[in-house]
DSSP file (Angstrom, degrees, kcal/mol; ACC not computed):
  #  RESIDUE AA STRUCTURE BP1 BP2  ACC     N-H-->O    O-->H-N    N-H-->O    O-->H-N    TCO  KAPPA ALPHA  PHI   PSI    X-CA   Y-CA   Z-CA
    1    1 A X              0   0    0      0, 0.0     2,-0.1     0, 0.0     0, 0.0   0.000 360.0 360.0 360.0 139.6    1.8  -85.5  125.8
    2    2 A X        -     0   0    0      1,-0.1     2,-0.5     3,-0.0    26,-0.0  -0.368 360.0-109.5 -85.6 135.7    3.1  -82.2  127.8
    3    3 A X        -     0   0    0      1,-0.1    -1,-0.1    27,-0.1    27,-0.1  -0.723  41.4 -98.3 -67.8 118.5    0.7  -79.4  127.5
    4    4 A X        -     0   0    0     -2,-0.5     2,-0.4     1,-0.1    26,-0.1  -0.232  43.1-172.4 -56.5 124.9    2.0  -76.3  125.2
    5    5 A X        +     0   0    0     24,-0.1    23,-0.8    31,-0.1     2,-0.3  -0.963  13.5 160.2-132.6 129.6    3.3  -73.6  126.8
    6    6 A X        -     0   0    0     -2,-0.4    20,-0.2    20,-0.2     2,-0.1  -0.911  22.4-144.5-152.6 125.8    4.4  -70.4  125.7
    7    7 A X  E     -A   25   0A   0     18,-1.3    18,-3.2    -2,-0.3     2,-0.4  -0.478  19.6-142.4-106.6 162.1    5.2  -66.4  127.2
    8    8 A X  E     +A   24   0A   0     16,-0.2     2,-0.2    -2,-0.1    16,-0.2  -0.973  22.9 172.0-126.4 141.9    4.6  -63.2  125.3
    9    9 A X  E     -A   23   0A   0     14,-3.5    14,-2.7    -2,-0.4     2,-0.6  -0.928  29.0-134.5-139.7 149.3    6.8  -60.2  125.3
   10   10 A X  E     -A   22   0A   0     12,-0.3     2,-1.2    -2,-0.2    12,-0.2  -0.942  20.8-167.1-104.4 127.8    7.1  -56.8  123.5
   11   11 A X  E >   -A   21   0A   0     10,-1.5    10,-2.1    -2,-0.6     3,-0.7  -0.873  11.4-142.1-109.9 110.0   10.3  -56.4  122.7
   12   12 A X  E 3  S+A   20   0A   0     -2,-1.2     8,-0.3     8,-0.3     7,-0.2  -0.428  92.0  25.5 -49.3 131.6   11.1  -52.6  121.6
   13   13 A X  T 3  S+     0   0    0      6,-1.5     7,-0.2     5,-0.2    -1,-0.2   0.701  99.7 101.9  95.1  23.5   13.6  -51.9  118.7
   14   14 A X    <   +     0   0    0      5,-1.3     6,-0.2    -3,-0.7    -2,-0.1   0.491  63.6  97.5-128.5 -46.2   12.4  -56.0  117.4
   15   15 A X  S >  S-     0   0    0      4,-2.0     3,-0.8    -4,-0.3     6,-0.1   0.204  96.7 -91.0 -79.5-162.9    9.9  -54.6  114.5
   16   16 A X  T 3  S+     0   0    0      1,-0.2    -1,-0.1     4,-0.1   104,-0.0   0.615 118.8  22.4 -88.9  -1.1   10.1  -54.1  111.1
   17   17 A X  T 3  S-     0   0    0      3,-0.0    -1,-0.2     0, 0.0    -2,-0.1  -0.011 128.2 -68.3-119.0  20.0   11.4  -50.4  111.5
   18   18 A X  S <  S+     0   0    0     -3,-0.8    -5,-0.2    -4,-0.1    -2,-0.1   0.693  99.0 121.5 118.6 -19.2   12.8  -50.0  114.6
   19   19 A X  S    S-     0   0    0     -6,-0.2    -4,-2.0    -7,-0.2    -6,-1.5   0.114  70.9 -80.5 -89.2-163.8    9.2  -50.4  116.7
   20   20 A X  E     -A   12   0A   0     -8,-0.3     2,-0.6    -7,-0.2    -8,-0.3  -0.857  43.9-158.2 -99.9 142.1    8.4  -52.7  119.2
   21   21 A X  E     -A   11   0A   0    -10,-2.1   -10,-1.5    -2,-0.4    99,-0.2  -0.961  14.6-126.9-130.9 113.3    7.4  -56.0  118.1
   22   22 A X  E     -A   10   0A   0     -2,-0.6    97,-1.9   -12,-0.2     2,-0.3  -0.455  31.5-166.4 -39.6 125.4    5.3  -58.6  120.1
   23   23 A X  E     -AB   9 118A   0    -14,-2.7   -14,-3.5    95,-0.3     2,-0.5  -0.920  16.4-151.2-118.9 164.5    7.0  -61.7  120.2
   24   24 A X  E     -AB   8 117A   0     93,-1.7    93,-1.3    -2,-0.3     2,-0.8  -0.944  15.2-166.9-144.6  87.7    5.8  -65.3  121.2
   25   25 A X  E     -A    7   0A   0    -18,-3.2   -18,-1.3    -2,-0.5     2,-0.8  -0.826   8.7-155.9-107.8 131.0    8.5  -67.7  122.6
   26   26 A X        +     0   0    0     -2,-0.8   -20,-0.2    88,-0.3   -21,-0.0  -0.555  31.5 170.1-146.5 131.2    7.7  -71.1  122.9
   27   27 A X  S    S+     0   0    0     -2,-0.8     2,-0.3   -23,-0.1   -21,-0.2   0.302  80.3  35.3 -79.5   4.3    8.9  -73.5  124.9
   28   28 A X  S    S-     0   0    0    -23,-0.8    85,-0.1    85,-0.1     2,-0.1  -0.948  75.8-148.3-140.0 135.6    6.2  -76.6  124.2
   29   29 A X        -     0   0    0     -2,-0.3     2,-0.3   -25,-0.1    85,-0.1  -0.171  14.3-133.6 -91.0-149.2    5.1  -76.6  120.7
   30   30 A X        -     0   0    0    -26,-0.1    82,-2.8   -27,-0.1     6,-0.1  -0.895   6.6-138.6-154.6 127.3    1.2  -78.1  120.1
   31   31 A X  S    S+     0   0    0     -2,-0.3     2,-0.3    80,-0.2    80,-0.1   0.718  87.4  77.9 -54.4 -11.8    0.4  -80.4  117.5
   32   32 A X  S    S-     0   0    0      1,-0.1     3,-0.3    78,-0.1    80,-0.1  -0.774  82.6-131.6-112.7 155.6   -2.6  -78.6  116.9
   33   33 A X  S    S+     0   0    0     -2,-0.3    78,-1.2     1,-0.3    33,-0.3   0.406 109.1  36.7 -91.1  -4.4   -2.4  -75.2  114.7
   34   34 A X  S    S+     0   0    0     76,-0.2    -1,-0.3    75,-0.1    76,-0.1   0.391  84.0  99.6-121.4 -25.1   -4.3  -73.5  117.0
   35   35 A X  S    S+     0   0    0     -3,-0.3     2,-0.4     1,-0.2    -2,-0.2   0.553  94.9  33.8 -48.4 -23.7   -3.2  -74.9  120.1
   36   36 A X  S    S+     0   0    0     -4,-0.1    74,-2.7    -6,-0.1     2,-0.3  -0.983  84.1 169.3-136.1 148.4   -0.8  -71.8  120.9
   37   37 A X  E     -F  109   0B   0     -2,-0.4     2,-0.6    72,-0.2    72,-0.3  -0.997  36.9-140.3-143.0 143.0   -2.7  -68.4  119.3
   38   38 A X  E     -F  108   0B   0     70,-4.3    70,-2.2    -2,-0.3     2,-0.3  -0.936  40.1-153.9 -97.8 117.8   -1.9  -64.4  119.7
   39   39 A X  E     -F  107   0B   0     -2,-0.6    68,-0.2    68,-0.2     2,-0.2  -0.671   4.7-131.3 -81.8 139.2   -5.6  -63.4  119.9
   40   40 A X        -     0   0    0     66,-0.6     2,-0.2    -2,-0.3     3,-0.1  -0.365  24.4-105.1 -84.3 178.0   -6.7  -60.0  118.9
   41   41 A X        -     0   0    0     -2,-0.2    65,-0.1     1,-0.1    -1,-0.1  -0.786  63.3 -82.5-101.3 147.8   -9.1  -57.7  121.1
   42   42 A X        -     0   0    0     -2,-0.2     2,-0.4     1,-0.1    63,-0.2   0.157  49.4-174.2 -57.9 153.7  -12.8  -57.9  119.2
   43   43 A X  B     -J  104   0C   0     61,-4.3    61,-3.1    58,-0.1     2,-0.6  -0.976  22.5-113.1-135.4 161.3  -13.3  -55.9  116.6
   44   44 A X        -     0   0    0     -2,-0.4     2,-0.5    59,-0.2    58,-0.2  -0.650  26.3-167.0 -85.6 143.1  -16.9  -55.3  114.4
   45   45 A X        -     0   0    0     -2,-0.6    56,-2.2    56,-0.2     2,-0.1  -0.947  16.7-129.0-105.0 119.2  -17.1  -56.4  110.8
   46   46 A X    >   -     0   0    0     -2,-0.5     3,-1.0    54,-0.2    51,-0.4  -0.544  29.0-102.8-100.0 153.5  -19.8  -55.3  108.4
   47   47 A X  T 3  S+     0   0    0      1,-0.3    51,-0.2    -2,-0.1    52,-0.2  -0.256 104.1   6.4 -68.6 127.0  -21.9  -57.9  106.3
   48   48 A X  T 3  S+     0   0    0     49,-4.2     2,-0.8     1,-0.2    -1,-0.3   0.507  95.9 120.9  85.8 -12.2  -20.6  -57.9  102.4
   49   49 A X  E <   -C   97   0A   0     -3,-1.0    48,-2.1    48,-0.6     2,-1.0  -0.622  56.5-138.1 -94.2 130.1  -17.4  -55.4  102.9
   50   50 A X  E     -C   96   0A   0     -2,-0.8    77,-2.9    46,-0.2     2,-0.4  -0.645  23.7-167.2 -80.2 122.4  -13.7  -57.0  101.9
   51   51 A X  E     -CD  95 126A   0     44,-4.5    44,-1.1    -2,-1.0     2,-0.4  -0.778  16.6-122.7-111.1 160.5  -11.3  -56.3  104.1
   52   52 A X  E     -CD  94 125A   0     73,-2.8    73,-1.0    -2,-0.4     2,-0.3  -0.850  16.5-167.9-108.0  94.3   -7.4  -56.5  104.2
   53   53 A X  E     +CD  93 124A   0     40,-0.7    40,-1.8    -2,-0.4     2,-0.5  -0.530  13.9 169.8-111.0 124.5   -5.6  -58.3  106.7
   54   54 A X  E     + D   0 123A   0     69,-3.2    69,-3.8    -2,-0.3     2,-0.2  -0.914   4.8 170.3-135.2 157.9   -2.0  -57.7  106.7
   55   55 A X  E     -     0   0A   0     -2,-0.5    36,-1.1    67,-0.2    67,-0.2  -0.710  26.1-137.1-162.2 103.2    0.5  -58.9  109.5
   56   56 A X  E     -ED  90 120A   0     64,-0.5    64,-1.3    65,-0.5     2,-0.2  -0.538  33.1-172.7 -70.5 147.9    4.4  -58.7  109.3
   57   57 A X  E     +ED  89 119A   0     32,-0.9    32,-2.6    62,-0.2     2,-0.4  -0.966  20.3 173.9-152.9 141.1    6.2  -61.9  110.7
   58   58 A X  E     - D   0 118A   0     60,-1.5    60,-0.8    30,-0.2     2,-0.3  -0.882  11.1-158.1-134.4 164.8    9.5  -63.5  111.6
   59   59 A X  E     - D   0 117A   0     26,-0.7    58,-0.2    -2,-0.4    26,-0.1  -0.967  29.6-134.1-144.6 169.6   10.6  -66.4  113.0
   60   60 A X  S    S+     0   0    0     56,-0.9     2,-0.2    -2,-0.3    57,-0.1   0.126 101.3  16.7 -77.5  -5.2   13.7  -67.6  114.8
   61   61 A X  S    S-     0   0    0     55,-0.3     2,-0.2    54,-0.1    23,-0.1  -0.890 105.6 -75.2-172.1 149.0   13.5  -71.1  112.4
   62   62 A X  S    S+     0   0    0     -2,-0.2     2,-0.4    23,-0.1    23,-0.2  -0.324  72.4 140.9 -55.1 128.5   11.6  -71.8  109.3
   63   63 A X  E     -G   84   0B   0     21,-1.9    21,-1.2    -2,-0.2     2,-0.3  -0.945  48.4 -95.9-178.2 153.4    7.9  -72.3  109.9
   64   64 A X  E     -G   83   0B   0     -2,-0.4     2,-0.5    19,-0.2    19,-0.2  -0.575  26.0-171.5 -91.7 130.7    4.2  -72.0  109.3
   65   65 A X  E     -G   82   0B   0     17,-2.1    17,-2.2    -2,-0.3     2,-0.9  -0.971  18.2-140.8-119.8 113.8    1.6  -69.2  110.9
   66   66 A X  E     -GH  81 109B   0     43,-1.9    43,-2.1    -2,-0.5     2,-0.9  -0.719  10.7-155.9 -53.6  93.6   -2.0  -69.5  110.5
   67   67 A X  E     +GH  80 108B   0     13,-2.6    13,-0.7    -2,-0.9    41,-0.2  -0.728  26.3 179.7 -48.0  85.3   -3.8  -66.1  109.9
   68   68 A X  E     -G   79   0B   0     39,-2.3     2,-0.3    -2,-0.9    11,-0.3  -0.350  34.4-154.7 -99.6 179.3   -7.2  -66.4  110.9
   69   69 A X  E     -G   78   0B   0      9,-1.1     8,-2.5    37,-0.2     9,-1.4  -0.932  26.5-175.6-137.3 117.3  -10.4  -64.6  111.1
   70   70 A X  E     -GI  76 105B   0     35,-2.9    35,-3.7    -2,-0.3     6,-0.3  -0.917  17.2-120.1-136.2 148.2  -12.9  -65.9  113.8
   71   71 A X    >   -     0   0    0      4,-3.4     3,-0.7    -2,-0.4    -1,-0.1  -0.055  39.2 -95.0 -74.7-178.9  -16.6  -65.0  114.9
   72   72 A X  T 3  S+     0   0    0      1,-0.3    -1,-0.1     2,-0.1    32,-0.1   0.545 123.9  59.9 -71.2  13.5  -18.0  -63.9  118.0
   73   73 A X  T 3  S-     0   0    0      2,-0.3    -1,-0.3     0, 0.0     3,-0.1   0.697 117.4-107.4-113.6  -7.9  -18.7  -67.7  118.5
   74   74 A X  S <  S+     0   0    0     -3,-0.7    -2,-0.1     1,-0.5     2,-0.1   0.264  73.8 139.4 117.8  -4.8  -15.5  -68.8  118.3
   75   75 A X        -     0   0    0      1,-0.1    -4,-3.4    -5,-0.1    -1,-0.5  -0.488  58.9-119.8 -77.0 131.6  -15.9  -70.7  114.3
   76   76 A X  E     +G   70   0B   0     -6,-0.3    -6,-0.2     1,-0.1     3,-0.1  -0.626  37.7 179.7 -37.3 118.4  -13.2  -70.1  112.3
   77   77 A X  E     -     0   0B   0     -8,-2.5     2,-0.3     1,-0.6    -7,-0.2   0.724  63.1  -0.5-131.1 -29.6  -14.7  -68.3  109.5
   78   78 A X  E    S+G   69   0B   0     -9,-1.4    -9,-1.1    -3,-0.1    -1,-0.6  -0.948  70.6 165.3-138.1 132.3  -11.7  -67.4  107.0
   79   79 A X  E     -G   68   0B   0     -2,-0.3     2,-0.4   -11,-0.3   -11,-0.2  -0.947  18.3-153.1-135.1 175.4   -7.5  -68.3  107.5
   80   80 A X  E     -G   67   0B   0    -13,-0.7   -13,-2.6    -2,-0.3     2,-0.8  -0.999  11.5-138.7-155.0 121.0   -4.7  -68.4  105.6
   81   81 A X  E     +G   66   0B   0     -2,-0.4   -15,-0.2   -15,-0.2     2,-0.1  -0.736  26.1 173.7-101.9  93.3   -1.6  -70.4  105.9
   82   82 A X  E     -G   65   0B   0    -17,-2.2   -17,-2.1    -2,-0.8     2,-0.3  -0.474  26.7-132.4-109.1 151.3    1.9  -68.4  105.2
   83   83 A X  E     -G   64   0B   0    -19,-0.2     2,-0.2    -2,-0.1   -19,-0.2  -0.767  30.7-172.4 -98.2 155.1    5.8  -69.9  105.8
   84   84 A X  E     +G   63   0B   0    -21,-1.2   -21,-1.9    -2,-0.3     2,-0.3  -0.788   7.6 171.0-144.5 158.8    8.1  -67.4  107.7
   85   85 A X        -     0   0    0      2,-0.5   -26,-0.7   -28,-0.3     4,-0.3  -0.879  53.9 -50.8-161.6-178.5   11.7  -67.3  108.5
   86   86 A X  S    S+     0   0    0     -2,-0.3     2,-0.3   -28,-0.2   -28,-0.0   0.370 109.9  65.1 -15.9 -41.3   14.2  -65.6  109.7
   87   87 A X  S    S-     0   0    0    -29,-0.1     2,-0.8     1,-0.1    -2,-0.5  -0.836  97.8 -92.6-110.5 139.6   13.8  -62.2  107.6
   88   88 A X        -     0   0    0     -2,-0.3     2,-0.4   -30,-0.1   -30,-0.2  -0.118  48.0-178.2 -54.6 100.7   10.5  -60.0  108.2
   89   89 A X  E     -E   57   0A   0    -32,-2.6   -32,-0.9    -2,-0.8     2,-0.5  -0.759  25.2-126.6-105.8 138.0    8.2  -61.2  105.6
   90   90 A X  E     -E   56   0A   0     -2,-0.4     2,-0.9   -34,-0.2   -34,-0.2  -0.676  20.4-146.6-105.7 131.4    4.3  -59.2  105.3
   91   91 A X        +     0   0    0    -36,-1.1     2,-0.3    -2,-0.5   -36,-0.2  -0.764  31.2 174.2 -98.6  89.6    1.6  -61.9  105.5
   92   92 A X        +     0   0    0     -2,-0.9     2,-0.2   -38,-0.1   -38,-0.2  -0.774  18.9 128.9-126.0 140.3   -1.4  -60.6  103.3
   93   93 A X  E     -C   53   0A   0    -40,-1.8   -40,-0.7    -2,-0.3     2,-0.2  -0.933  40.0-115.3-170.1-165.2   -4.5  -61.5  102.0
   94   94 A X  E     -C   52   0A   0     -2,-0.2     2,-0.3   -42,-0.2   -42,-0.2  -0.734  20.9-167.8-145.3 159.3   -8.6  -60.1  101.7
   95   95 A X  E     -C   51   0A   0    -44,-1.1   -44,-4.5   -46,-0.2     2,-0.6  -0.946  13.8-146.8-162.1 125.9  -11.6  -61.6  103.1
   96   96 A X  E     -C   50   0A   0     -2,-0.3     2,-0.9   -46,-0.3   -46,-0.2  -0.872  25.6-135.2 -97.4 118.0  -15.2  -60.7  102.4
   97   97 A X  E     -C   49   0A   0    -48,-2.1   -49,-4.2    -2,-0.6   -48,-0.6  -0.705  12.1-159.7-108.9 137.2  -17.1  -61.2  105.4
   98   98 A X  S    S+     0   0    0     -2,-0.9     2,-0.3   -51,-0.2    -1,-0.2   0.909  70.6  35.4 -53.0 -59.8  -20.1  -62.9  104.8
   99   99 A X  S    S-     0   0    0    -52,-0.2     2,-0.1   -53,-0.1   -51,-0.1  -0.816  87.3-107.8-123.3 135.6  -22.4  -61.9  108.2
  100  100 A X        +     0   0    0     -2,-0.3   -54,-0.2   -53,-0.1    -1,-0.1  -0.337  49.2 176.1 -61.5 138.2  -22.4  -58.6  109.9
  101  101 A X    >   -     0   0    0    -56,-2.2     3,-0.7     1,-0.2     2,-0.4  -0.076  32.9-169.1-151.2  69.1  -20.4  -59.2  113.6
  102  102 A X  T 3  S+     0   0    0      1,-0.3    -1,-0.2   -58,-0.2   -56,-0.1   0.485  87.6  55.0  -7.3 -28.1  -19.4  -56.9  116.2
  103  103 A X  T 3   +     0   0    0     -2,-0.4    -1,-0.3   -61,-0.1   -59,-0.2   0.259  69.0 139.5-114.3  30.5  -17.1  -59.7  118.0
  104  104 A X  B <   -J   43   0C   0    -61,-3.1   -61,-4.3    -3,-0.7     2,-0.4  -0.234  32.5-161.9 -85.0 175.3  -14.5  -61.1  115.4
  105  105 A X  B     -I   70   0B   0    -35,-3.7   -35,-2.9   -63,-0.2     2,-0.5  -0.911  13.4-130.4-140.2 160.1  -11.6  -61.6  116.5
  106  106 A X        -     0   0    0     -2,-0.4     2,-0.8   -37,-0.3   -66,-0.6  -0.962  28.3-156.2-131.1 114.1   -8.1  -62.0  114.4
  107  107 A X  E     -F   39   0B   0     -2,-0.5   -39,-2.3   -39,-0.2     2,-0.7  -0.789  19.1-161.4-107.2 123.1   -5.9  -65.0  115.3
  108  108 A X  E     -FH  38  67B   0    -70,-2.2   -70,-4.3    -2,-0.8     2,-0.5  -0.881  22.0-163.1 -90.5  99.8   -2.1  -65.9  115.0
  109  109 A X  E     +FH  37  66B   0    -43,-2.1   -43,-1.9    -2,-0.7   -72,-0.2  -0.882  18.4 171.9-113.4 119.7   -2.1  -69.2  115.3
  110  110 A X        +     0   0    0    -74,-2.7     3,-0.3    -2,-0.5   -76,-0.2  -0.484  29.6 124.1-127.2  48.9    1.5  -70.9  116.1
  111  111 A X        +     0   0    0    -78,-1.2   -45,-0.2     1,-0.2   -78,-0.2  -0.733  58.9  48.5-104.7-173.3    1.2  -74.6  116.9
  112  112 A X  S    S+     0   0    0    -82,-2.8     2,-0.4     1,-0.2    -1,-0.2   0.029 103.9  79.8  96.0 -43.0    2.8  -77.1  115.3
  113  113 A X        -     0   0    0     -3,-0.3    -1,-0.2   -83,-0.1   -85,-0.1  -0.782  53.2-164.1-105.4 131.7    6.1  -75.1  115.8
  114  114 A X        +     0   0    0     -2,-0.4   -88,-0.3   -85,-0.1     2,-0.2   0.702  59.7 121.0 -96.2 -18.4    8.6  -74.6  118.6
  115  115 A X        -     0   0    0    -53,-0.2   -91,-0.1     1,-0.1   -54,-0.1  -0.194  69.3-114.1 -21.5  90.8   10.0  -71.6  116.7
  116  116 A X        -     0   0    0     -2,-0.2   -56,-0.9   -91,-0.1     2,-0.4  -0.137  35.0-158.6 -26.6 145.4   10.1  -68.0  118.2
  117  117 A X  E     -BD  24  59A   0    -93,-1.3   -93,-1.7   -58,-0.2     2,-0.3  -1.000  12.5-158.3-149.9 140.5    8.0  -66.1  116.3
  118  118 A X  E     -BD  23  58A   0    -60,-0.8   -60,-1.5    -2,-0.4   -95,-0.3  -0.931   8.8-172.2-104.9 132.3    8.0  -61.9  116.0
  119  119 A X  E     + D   0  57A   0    -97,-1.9     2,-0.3    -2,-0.3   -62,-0.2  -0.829  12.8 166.8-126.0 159.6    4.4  -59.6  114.6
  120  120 A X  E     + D   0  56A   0    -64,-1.3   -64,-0.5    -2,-0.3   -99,-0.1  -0.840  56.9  18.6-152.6 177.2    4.9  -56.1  114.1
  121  121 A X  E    S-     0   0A   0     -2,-0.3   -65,-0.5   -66,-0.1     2,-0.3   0.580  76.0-165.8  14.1  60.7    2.3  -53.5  112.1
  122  122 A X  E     -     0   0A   0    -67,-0.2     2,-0.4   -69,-0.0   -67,-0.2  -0.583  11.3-167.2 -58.6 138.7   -1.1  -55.8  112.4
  123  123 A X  E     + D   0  54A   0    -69,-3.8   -69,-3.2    -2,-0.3     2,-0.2  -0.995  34.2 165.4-128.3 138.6   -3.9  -54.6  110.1
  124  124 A X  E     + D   0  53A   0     -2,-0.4   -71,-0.2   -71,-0.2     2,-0.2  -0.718  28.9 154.6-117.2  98.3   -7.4  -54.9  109.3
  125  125 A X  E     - D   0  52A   0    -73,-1.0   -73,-2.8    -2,-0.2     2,-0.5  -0.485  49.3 -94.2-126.9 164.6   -8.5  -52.5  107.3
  126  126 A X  E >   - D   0  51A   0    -75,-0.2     3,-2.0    -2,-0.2   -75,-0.3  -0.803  56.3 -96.5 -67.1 111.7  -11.4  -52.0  104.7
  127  127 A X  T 3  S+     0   0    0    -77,-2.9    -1,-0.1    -2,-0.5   -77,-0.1   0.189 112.6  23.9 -37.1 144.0  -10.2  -52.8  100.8
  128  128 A X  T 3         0   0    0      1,-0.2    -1,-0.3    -3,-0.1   -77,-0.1   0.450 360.0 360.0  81.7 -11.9   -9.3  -49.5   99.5
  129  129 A X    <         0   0    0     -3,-2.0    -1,-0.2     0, 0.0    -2,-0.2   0.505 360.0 360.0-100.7 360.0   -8.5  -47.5  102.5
């Protein structure tokens, strides 16, 4: 089986207003849901706060994106599994994180698909701010 391969681009004037929007073309899908991912840069999480992870998406074909939340060890520790299509749809949901962690990291996980796929206006914010 051909290894998955896929380039990232910002395309300006792409997002859900007008902004520049990362997009994710790819030309080898991956059977595995994780197998092609837009990784975020770390961020900390404190122990016992809910947070709100919101993430506009498109696709170029009807298809599934994993939202994840992963520790500094690399575990999956919360995701969420959304269909996208064609029109910019906002991918939302809250996670209480369990254990304080200075290195989580927030994954867009696009195997499985061969679809283009578009992100605009990521968030992770505390509930309530």
């Amino acid at each position: 089986e051909p290894p998955a391969e896929s380039a990232f681009a910002t395309e300006p004037g792409a997002g859900t207003e007008g902004s520049t929007a990362a997009r994710v073309d790819i030309s080898e899908g991956s059977p595995a849901r994780a197998g092609i991912s837009l990784l975020s840069a770390p961020m900390s999480l404190q122990r016992g706060t809910t947070y709100v992870i919101e993430v506009w998406a498109r696709s170029s074909a009807p298809r599934d994106v994993r939202v994840s939340l992963n520790d500094g060890a690399g575990q999956t520790t919360t995701a969420r599994n959304f269909a996208i299509g064609a029109s910019w749809t906002l991918l939302t949901f809250q996670a209480t994180q369990l254990h304080a962690d200075p290195s989580v990291v927030l994954g867009l996980d696009l195997g499985r698909s061969d679809a283009t796929v578009w992100f605009d206006d990521v968030v992770v914010r505390v509930l309530g701010s």
